[in-house]
C-alpha positions as a Markdown table, in Angstrom:
| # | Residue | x | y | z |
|---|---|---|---|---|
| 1 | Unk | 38.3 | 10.2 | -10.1 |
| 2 | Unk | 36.4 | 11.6 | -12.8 |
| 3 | Unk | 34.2 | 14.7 | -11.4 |
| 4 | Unk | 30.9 | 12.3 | -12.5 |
| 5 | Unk | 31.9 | 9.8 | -10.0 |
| 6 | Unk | 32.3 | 11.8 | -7.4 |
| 7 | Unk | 28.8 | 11.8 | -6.5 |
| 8 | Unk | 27.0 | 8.1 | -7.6 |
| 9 | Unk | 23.3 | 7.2 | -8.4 |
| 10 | Unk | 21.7 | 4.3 | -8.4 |
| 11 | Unk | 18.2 | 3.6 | -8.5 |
| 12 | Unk | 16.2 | 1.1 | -7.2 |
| 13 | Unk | 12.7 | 0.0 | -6.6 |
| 14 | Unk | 11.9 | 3.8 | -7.2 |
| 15 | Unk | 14.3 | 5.5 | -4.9 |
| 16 | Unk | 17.0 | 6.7 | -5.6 |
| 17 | Unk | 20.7 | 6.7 | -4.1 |
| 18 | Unk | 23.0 | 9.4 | -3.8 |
| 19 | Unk | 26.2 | 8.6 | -2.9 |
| 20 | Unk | 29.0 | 10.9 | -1.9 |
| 21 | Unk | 32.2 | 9.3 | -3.5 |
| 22 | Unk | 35.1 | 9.7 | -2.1 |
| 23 | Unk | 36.2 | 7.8 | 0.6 |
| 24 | Unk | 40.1 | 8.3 | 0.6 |
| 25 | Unk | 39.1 | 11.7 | 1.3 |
| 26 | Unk | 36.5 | 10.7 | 4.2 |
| 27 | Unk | 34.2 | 12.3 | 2.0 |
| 28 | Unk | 35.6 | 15.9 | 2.2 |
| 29 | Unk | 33.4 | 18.5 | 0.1 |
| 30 | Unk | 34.7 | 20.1 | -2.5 |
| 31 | Unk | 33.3 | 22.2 | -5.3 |
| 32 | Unk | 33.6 | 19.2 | -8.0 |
| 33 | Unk | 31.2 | 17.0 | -5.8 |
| 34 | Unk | 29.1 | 20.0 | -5.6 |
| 35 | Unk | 28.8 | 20.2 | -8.9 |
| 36 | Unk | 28.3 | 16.3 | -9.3 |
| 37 | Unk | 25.5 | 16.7 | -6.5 |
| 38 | Unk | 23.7 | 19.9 | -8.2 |
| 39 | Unk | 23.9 | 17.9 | -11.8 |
| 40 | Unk | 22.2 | 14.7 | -10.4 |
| 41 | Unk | 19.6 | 17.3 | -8.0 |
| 42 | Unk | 18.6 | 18.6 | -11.5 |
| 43 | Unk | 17.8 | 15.4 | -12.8 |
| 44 | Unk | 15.8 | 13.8 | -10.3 |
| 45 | Unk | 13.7 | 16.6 | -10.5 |
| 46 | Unk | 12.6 | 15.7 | -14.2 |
| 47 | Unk | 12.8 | 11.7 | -13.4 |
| 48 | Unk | 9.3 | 10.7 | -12.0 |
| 49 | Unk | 10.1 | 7.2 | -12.2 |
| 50 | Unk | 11.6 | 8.8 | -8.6 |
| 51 | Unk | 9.5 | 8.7 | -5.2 |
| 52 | Unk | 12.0 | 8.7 | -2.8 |
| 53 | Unk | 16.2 | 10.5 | -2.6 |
| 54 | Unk | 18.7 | 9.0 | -0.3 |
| 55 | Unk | 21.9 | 11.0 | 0.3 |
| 56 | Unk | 24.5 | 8.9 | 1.8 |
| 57 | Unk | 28.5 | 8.6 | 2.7 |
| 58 | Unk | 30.7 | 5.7 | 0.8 |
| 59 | Unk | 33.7 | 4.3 | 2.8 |
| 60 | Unk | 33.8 | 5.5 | 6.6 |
| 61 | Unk | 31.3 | 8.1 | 6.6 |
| 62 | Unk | 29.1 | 10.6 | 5.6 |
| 63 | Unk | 31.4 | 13.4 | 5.2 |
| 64 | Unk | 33.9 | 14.9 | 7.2 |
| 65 | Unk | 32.6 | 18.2 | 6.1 |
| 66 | Unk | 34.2 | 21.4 | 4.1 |
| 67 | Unk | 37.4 | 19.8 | 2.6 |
| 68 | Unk | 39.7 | 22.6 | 4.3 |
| 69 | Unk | 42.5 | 22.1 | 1.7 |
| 70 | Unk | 39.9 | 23.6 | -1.0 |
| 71 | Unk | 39.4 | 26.6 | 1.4 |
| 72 | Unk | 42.9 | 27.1 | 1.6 |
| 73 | Unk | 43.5 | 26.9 | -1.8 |
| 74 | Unk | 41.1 | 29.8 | -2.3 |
| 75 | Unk | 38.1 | 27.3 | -4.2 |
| 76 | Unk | 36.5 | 29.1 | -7.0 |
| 77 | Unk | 32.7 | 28.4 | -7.1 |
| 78 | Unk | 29.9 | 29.7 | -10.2 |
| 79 | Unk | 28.5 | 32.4 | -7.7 |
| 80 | Unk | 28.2 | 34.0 | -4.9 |
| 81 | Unk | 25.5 | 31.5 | -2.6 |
| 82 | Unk | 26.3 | 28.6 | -5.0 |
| 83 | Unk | 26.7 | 25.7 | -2.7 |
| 84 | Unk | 23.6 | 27.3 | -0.7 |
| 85 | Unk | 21.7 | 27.6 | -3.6 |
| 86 | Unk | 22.7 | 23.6 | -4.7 |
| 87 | Unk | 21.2 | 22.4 | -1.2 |
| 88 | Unk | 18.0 | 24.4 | -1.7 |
| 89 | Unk | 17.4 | 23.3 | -4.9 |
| 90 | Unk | 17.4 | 19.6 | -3.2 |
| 91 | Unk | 15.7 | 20.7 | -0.7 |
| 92 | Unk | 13.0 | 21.7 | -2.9 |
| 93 | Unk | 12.6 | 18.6 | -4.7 |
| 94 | Unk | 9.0 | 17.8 | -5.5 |
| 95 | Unk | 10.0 | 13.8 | -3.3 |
| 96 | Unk | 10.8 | 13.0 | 0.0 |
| 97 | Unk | 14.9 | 13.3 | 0.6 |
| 98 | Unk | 16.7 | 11.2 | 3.3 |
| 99 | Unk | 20.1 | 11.9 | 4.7 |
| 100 | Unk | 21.3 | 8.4 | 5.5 |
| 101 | Unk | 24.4 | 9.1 | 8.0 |
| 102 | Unk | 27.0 | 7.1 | 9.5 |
| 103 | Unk | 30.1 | 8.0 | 10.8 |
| 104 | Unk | 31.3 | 11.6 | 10.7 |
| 105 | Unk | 28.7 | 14.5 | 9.3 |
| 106 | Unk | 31.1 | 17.4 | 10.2 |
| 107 | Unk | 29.8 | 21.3 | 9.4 |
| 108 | Unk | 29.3 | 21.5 | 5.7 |
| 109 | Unk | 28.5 | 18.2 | 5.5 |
| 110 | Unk | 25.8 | 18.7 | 8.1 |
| 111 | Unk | 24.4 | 21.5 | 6.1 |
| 112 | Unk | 24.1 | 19.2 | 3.7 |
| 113 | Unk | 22.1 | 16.6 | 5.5 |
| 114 | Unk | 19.7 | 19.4 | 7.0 |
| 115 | Unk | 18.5 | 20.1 | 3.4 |
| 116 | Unk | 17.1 | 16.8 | 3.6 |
| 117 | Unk | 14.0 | 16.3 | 4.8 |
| 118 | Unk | 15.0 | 14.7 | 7.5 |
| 119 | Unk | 17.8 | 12.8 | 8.7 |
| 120 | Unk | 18.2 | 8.8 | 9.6 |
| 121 | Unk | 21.7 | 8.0 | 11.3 |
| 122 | Unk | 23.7 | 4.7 | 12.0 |
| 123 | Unk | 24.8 | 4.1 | 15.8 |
| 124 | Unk | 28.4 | 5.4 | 14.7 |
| 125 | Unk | 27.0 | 8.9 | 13.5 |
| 126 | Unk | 28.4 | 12.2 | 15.4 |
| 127 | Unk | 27.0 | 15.2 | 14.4 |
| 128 | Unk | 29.3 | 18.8 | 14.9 |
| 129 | Unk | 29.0 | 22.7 | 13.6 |
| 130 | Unk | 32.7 | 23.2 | 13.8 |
| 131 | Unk | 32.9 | 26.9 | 12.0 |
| 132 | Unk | 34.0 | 28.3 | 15.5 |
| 133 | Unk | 37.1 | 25.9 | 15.1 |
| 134 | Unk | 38.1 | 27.4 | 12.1 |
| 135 | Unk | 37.0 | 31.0 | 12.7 |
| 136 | Unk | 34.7 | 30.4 | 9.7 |
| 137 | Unk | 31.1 | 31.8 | 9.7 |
| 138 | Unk | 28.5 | 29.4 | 7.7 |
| 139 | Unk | 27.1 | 30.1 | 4.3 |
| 140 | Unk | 25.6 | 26.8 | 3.4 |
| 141 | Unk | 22.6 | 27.5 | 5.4 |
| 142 | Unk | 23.5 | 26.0 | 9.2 |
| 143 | Unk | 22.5 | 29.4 | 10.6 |
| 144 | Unk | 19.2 | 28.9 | 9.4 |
| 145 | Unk | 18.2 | 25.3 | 9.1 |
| 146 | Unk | 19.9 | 24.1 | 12.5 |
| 147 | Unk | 18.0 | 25.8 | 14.9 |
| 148 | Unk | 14.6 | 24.6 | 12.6 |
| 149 | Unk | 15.6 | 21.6 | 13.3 |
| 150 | Unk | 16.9 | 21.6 | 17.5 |
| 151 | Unk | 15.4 | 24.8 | 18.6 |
| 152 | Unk | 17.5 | 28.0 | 19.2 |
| 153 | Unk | 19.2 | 27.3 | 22.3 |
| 154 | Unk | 20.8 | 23.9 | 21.2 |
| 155 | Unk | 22.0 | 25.4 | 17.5 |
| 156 | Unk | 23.9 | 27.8 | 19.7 |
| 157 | Unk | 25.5 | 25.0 | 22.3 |
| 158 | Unk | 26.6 | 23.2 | 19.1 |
| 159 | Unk | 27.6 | 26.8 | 17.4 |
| 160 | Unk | 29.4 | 27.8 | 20.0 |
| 161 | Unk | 30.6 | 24.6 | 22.1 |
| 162 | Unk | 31.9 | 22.7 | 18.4 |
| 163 | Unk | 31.1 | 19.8 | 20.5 |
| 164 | Unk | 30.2 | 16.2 | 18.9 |
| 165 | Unk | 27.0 | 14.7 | 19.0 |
| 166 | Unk | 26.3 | 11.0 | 18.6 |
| 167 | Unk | 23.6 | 9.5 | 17.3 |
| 168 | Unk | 21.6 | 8.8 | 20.8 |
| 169 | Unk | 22.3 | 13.2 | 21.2 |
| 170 | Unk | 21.2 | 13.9 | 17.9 |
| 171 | Unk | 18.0 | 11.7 | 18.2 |
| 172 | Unk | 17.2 | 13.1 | 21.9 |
| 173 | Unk | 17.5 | 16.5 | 20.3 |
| 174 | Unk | 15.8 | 16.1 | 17.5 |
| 175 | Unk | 18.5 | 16.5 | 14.7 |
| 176 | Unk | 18.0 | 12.7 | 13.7 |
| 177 | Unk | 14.4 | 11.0 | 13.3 |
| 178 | Unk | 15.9 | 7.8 | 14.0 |
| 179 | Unk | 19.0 | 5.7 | 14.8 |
| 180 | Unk | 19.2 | 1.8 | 13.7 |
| 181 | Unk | 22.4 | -0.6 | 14.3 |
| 182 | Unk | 25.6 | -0.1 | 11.7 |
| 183 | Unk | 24.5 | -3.7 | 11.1 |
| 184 | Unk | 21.2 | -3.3 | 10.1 |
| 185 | Unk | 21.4 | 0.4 | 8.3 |
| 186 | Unk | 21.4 | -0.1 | 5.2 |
| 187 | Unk | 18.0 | -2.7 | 5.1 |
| 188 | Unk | 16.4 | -0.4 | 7.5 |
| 189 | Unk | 17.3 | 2.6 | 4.7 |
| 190 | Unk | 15.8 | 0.4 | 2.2 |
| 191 | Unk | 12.9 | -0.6 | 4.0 |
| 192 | Unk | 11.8 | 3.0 | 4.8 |
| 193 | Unk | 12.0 | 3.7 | 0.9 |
| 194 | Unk | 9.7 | 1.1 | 0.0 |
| 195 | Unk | 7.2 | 2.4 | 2.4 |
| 196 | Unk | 7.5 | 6.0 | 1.1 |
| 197 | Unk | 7.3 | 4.4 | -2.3 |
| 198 | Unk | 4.4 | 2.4 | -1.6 |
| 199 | Unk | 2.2 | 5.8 | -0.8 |
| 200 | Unk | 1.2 | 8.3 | -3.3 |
| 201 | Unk | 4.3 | 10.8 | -4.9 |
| 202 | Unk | 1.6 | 13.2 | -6.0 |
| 203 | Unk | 0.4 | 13.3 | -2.1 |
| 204 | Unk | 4.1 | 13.8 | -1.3 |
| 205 | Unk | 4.5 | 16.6 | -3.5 |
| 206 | Unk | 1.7 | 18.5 | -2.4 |
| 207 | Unk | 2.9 | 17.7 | 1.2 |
| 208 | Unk | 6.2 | 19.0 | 0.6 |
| 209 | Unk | 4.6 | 22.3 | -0.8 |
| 210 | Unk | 2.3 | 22.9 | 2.2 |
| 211 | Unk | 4.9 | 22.2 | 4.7 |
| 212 | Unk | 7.4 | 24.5 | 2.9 |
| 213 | Unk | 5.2 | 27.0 | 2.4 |
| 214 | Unk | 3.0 | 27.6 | 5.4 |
| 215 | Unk | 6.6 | 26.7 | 7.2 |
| 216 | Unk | 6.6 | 29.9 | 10.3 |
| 217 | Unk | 2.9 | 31.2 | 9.3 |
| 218 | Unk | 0.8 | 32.0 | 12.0 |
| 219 | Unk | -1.8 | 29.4 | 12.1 |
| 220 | Unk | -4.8 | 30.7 | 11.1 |
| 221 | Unk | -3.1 | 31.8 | 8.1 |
| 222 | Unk | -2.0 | 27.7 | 7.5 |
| 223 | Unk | -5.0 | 26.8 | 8.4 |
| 224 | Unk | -6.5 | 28.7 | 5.2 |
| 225 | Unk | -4.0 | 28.1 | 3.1 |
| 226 | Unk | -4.1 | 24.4 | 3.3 |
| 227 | Unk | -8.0 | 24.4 | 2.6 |
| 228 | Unk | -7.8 | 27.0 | -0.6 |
| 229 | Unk | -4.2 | 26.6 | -2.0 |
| 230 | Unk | -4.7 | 22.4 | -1.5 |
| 231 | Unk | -3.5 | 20.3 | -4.5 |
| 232 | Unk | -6.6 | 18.1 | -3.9 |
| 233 | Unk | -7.1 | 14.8 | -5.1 |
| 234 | Unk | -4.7 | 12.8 | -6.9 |
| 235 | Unk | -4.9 | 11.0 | -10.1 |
| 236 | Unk | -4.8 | 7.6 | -8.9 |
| 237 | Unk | -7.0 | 8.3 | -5.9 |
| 238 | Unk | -9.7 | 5.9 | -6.8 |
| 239 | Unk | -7.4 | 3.3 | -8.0 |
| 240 | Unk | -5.8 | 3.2 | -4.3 |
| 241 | Unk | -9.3 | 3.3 | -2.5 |
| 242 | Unk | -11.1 | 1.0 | -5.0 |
| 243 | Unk | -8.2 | -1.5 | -4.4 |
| 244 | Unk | -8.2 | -1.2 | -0.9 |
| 245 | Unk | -12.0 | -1.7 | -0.5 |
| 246 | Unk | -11.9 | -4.7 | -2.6 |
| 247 | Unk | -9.3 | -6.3 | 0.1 |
């Protein structure tokens, strides 16, 4: 498989889905479908045709995580912090990002799915930080965005503990926003993009800015910034009132 493929896109509706390709591998990272990812990151961020990102699993899952035999093999990457610096770089797109996730999200692949703005998972989703299983510290930013996301207490029972979460866990603790049926996933996926569609992108932007940069302020000092720094009104702001008013 050519390194392009390993990581799909297809558009629809204005989202846009991200597909980690390749199943025979249960989806195992590697530096080439790192490189796929990064290339595709890069060009959503120019493509405003774009309002929404999904990041999903084809085949079984989501990703089984670090592909080990890449480790072993002594994987040669750009730079130092490369795969961190390829999930910030989606984690700062100006758009909402999803991490659609069924089946196994294993470690790096979890890292992955915590740079997305938040994560939606199948009923068959189990969630694990297995580094301590391989004597492996992380450096694709688990240290920092786990405990964001469950509190401090729970990053270290799943640092420490390896143990698996599944999707009912990872709701309760706040590492998933959601769970829907295998069944029903993918038209629930949809559905939520066509509602995030539906509302303004340049609203979203400036959401995404705020949020990411008042992110661990003290209040006050959010407070202020959101009333001075604020992106303001957008462009089509009348449109979408006018229209609404005329309903």
């Amino acid at each position: 498989m050519s390194e392009s493929n390993l990581v799909t896109r297809n558009d629809l509706d204005g989202a846009a889905y991200l597909t980690l390709n390749r199943p025979d591998k249960l989806n195992a990272l590697t530096v080439g479908m790192f490189e796929a990812l990064r290339a595709h990151v890069i060009q959503l961020g120019k493509d405003d045709d774009i309002s929404c990102v999904v990041i999903s699993g084809a085949g079984k899952c989501f990703s089984a995580g670090h592909d080990l035999a890449d480790i072993a093999g002594g994987e040669r990457v750009p730079s130092r912090g490369w795969h961190s610096e390829t999930l910030r770089m989606m984690e700062l797109l100006p758009k909402p990002v999803i991490a659609a996730v069924h089946g196994h999200c294993y470690t790096g692949a979890l890292e992955v799915a915590l740079a997305a703005d938040y994560i939606v998972a199948a009923e068959s989703a189990k969630f694990a930080d297995t580094h301590a299983k391989w004597a492996l510290t992380p450096v694709w930013g688990m240290s920092q965005r786990l405990p964001r996301r469950v509190g401090i207490s729970t990053a270290k029972k799943m640092m420490f503990t390896a143990a698996t979460l599944n999707a009912e866990e990872a709701l309760r603790v706040g590492l998933a926003e959601c769970v829907f049926s295998d069944d029903t996933f993918q038209a629930e996926i949809q559905a939520m993009c066509e509602g995030i569609v539906a509302n303004s992108s340049f609203t979203h932007q400036a959401n995404k800015k705020l949020l990411e940069t008042t992110d661990g302020k003290a209040l006050d000092a959010g407070l202020q910034w959101e009333v001075f720094s604020s992106e303001g009104r957008g462009p089509d702001m009348e449109e979408r009132i006018n229209g609404f008013m005329k309903k």
